[in-house]
BADO-839924 format. One record per atom (N, C-alpha, C): chain; x, z, y negated; atom name. Coordinates in nm, 3 decimals. Atoms other than C-alpha are relative to their C-alpha. Layout:
<sites>
+-------+---------+---------+---------+------+
! kette !      c1 !      c3 !      c2 ! atom !
+-------+---------+---------+---------+------+
!     A !       X !       Z !       Y !   CA !
...
+-------+---------+---------+---------+------+
</sites>
This chain:
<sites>
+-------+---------+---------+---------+------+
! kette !      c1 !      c3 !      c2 ! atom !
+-------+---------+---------+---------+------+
!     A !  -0.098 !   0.105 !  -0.019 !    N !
!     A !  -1.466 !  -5.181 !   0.974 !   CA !
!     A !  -0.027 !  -0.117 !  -0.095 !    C !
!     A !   0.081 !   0.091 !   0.083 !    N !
!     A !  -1.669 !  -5.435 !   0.772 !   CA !
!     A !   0.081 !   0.025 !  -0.149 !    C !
!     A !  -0.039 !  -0.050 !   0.145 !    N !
!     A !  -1.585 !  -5.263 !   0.439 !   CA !
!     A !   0.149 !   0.000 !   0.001 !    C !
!     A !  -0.147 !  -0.031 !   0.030 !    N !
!     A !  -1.234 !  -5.190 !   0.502 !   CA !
!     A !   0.072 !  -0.206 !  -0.030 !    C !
!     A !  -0.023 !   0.189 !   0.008 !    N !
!     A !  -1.221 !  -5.634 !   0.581 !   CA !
!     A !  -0.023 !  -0.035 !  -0.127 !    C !
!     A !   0.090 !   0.076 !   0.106 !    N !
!     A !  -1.414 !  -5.680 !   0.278 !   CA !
!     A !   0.114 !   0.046 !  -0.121 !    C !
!     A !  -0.073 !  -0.067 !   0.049 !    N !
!     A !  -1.176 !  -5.438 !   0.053 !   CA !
!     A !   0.123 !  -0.083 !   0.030 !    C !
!     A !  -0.074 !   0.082 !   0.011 !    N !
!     A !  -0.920 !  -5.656 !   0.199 !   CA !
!     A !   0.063 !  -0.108 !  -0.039 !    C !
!     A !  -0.021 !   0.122 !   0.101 !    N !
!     A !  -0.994 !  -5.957 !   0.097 !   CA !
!     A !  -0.027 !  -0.019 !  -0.143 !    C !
!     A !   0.033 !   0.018 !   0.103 !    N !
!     A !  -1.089 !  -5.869 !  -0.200 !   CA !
!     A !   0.134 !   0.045 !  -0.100 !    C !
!     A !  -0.119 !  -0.013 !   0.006 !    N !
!     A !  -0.766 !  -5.735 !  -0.256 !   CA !
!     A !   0.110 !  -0.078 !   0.009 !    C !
!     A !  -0.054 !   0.091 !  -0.050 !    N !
!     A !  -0.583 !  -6.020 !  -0.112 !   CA !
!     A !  -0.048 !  -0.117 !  -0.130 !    C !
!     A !   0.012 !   0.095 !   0.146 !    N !
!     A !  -0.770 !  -6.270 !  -0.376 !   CA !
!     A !   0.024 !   0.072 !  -0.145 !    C !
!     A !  -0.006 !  -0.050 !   0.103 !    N !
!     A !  -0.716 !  -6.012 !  -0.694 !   CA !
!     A !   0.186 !  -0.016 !   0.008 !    C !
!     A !  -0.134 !   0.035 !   0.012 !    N !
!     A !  -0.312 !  -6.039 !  -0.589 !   CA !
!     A !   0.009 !  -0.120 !  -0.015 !    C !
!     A !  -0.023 !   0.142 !   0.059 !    N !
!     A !  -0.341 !  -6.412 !  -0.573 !   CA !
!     A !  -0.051 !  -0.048 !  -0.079 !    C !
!     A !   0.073 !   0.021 !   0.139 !    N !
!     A !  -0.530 !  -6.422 !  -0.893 !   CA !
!     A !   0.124 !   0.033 !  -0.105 !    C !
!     A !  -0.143 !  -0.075 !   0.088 !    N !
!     A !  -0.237 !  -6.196 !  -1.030 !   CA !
!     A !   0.083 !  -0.118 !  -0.008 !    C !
!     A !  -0.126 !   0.083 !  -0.010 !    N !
!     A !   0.048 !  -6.437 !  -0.891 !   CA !
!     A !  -0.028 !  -0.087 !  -0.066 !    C !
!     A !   0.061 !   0.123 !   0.044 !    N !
!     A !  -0.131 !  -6.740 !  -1.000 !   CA !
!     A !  -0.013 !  -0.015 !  -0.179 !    C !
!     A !   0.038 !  -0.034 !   0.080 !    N !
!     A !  -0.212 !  -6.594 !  -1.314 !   CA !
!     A !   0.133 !   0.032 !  -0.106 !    C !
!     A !  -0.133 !  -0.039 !   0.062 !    N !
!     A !   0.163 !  -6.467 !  -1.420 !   CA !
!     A !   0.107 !  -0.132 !  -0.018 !    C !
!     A !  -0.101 !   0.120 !  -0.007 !    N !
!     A !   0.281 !  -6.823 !  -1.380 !   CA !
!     A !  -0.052 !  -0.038 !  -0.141 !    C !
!     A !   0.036 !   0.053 !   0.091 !    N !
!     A !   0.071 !  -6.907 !  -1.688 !   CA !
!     A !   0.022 !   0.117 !  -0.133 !    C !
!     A !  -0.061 !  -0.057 !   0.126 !    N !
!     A !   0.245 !  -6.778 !  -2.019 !   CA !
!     A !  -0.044 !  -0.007 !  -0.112 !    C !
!     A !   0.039 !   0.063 !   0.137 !    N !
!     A !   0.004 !  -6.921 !  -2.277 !   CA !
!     A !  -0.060 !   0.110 !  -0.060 !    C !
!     A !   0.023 !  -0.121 !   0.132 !    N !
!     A !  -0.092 !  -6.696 !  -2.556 !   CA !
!     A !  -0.154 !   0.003 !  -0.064 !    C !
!     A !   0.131 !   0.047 !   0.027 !    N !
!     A !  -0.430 !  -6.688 !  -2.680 !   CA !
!     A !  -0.061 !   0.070 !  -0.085 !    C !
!     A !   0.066 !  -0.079 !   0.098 !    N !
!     A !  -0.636 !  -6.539 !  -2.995 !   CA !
!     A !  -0.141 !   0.003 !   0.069 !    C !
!     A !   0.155 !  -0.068 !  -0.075 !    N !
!     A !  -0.930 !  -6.314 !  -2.861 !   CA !
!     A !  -0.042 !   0.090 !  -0.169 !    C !
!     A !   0.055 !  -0.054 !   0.115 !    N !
!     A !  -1.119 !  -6.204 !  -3.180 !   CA !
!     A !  -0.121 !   0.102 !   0.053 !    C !
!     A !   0.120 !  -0.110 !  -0.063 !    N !
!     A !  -1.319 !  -5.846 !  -3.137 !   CA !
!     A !  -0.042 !   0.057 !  -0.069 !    C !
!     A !   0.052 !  -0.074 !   0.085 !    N !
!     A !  -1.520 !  -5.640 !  -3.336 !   CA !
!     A !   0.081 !   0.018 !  -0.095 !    C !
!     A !  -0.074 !  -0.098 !   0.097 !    N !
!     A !  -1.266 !  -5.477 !  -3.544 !   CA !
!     A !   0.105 !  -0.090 !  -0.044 !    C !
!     A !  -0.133 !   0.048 !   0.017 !    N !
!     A !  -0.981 !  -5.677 !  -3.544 !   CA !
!     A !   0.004 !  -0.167 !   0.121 !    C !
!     A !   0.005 !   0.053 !  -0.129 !    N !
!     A !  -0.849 !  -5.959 !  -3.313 !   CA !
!     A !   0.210 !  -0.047 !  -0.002 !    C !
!     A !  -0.123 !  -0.012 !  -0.036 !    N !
!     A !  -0.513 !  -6.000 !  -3.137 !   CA !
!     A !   0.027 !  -0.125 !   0.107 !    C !
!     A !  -0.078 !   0.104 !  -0.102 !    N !
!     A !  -0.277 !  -6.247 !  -2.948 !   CA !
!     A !   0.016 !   0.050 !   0.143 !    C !
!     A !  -0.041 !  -0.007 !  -0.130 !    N !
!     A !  -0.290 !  -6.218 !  -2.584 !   CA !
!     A !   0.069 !  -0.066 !   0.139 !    C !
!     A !   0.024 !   0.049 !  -0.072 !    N !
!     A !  -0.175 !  -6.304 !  -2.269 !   CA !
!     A !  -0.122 !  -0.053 !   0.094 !    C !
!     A !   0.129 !   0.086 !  -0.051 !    N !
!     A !  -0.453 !  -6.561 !  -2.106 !   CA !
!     A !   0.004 !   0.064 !   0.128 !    C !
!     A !   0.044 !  -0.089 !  -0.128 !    N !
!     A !  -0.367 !  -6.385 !  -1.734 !   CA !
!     A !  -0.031 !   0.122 !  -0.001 !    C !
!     A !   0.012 !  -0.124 !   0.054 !    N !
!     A !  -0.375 !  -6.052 !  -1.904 !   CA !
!     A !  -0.147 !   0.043 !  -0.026 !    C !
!     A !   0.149 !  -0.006 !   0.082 !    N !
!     A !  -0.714 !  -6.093 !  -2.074 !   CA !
!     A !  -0.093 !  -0.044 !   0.136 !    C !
!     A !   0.071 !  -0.012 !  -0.133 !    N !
!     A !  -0.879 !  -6.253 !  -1.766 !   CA !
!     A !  -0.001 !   0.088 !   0.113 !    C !
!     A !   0.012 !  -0.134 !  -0.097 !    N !
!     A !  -0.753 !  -5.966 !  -1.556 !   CA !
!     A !  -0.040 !   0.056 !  -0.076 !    C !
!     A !   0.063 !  -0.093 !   0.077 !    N !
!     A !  -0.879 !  -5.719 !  -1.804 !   CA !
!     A !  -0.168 !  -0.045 !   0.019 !    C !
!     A !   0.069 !   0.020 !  -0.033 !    N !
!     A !  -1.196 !  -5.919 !  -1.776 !   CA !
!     A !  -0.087 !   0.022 !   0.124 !    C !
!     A !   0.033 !  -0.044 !  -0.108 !    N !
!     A !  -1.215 !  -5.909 !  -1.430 !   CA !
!     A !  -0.022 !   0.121 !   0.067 !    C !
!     A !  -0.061 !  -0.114 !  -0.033 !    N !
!     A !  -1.124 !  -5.584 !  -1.376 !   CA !
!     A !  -0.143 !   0.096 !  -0.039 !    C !
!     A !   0.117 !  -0.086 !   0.050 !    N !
!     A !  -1.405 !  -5.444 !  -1.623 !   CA !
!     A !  -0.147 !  -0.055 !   0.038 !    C !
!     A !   0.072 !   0.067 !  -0.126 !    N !
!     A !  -1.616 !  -5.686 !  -1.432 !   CA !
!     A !  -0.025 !   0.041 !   0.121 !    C !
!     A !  -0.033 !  -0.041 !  -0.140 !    N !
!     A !  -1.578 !  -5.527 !  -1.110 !   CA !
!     A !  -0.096 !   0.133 !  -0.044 !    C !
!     A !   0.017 !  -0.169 !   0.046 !    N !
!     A !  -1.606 !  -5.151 !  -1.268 !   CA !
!     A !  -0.134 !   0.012 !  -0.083 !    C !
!     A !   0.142 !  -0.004 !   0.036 !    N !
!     A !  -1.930 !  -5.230 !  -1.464 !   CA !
!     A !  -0.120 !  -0.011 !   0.136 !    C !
!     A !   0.084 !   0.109 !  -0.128 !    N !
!     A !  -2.088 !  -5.452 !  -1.139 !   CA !
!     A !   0.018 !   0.180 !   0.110 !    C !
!     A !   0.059 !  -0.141 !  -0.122 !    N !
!     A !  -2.029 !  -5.067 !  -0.892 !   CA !
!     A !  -0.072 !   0.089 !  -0.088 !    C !
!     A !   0.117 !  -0.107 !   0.078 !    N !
!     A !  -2.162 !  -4.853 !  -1.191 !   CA !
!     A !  -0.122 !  -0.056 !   0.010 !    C !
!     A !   0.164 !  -0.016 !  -0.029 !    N !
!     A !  -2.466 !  -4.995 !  -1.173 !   CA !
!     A !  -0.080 !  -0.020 !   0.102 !    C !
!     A !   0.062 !  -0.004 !  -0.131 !    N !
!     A !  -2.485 !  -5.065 !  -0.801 !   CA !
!     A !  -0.001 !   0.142 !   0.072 !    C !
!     A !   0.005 !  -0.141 !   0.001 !    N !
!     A !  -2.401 !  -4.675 !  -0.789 !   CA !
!     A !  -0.107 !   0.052 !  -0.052 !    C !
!     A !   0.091 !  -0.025 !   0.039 !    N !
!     A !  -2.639 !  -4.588 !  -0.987 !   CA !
!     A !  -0.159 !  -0.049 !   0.027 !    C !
!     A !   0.109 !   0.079 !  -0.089 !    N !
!     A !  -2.904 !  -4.833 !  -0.829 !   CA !
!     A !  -0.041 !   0.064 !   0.132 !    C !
!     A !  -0.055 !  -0.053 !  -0.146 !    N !
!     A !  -2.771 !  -4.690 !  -0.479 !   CA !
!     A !  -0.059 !   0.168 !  -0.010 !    C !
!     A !   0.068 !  -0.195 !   0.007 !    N !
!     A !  -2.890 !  -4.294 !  -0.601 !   CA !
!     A !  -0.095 !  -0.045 !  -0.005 !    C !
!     A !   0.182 !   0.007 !  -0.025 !    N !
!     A !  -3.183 !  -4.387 !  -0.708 !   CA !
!     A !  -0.111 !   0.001 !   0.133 !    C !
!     A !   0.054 !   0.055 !  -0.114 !    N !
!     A !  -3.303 !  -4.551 !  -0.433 !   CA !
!     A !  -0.004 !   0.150 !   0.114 !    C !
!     A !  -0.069 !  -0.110 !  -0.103 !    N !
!     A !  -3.134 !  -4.256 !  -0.224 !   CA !
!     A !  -0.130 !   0.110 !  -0.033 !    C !
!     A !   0.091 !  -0.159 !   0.008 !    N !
!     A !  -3.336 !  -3.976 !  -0.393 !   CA !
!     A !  -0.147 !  -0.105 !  -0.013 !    C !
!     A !   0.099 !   0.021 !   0.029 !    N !
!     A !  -3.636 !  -4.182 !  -0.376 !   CA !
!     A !  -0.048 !  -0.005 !   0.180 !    C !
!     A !   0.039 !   0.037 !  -0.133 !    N !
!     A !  -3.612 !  -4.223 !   0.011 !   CA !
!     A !  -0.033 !   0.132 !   0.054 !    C !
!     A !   0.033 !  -0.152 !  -0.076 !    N !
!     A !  -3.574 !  -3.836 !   0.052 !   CA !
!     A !  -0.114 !   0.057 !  -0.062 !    C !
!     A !   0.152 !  -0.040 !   0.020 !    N !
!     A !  -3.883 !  -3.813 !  -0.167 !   CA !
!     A !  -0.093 !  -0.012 !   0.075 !    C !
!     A !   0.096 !   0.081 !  -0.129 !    N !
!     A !  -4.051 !  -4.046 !   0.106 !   CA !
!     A !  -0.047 !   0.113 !   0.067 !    C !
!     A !  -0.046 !  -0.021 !  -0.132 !    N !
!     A !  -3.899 !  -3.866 !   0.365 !   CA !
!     A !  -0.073 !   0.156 !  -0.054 !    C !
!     A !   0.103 !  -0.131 !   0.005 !    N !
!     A !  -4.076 !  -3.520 !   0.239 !   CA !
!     A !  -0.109 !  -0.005 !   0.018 !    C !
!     A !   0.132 !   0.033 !   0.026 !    N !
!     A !  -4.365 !  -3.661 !   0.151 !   CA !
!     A !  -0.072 !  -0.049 !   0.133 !    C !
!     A !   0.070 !   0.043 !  -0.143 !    N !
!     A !  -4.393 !  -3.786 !   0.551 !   CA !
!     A !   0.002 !   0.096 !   0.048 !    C !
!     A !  -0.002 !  -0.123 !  -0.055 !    N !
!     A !  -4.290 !  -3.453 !   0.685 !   CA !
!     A !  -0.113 !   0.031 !  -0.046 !    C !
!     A !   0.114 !  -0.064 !   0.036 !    N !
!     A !  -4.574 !  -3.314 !   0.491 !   CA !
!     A !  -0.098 !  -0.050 !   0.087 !    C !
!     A !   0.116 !   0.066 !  -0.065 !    N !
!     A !  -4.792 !  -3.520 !   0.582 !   CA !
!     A !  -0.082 !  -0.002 !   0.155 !    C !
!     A !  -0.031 !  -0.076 !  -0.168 !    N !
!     A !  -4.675 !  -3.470 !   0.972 !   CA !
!     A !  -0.054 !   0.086 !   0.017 !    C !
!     A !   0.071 !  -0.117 !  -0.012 !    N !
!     A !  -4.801 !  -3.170 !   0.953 !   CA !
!     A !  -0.111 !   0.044 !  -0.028 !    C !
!     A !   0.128 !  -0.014 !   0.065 !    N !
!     A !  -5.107 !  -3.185 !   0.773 !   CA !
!     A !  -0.086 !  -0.067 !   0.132 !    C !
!     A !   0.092 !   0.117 !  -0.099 !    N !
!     A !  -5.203 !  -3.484 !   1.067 !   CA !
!     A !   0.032 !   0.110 !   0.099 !    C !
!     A !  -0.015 !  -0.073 !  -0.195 !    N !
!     A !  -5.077 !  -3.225 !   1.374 !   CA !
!     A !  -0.094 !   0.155 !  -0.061 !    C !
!     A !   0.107 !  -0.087 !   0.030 !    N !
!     A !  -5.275 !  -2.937 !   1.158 !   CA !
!     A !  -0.140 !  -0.033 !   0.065 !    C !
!     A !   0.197 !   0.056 !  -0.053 !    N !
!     A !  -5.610 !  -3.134 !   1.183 !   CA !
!     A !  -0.002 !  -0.023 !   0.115 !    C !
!     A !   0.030 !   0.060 !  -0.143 !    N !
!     A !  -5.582 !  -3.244 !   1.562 !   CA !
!     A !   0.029 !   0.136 !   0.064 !    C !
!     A !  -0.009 !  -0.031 !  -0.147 !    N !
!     A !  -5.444 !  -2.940 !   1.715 !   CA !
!     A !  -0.155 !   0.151 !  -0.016 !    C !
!     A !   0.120 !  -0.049 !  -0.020 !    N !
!     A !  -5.805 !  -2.717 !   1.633 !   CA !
!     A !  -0.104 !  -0.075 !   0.085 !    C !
!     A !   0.098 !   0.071 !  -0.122 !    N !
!     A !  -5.988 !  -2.986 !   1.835 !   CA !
!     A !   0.029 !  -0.024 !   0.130 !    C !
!     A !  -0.031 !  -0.026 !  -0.161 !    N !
!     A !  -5.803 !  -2.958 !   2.131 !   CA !
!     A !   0.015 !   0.125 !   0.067 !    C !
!     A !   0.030 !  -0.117 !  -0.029 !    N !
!     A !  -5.807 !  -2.601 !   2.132 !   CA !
!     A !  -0.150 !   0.006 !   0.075 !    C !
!     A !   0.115 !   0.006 !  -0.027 !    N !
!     A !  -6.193 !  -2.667 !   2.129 !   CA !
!     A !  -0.055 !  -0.039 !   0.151 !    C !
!     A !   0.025 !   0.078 !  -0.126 !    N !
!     A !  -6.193 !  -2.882 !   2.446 !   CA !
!     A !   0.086 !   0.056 !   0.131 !    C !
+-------+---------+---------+---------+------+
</sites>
């Protein structure tokens, strides 16, 4: 539920960024590697934003696996272990 709220508003401010943004008509020279071209100023800041967004989950995706396959490394590495600790204890209670 959280996420779907969050997705909302984030949605909700990227349309009123839009609206806000289409009221302003000014033109603007963006110079880029190769070349550079006249743009729209709401155009270019959405493009900004946009590749802003889409960089900022690639690398919280990629942050987010990591982490992931590092927990199920854990998480073997305790099972093992589980067993190694109920190995050694259950010959001494056999004993007794």
């Amino acid at each position: 539920m959280k996420r779907i709220v969050a997705l909302l508003v984030l949605a909700l401010v990227f349309v009123a960024a839009l609206a806000l943004g289409s009221q302003n008509g000014q033109t603007v020279v963006f110079n880029y590697l190769l070349a550079r071209g006249e743009f729209s100023l709401a155009a270019l800041l959405g493009l900004f934003f946009g590749l802003g967004f889409v960089v900022g989950w690639v690398v919280f995706a990629f942050l987010l696996l990591r982490l992931k396959l590092e927990n199920r490394a854990l998480g073997r590495s305790v099972r093992r272990q589980s067993r190694e600790l109920d190995a050694m204890h259950r010959p001494e209670a056999a004993k007794e």
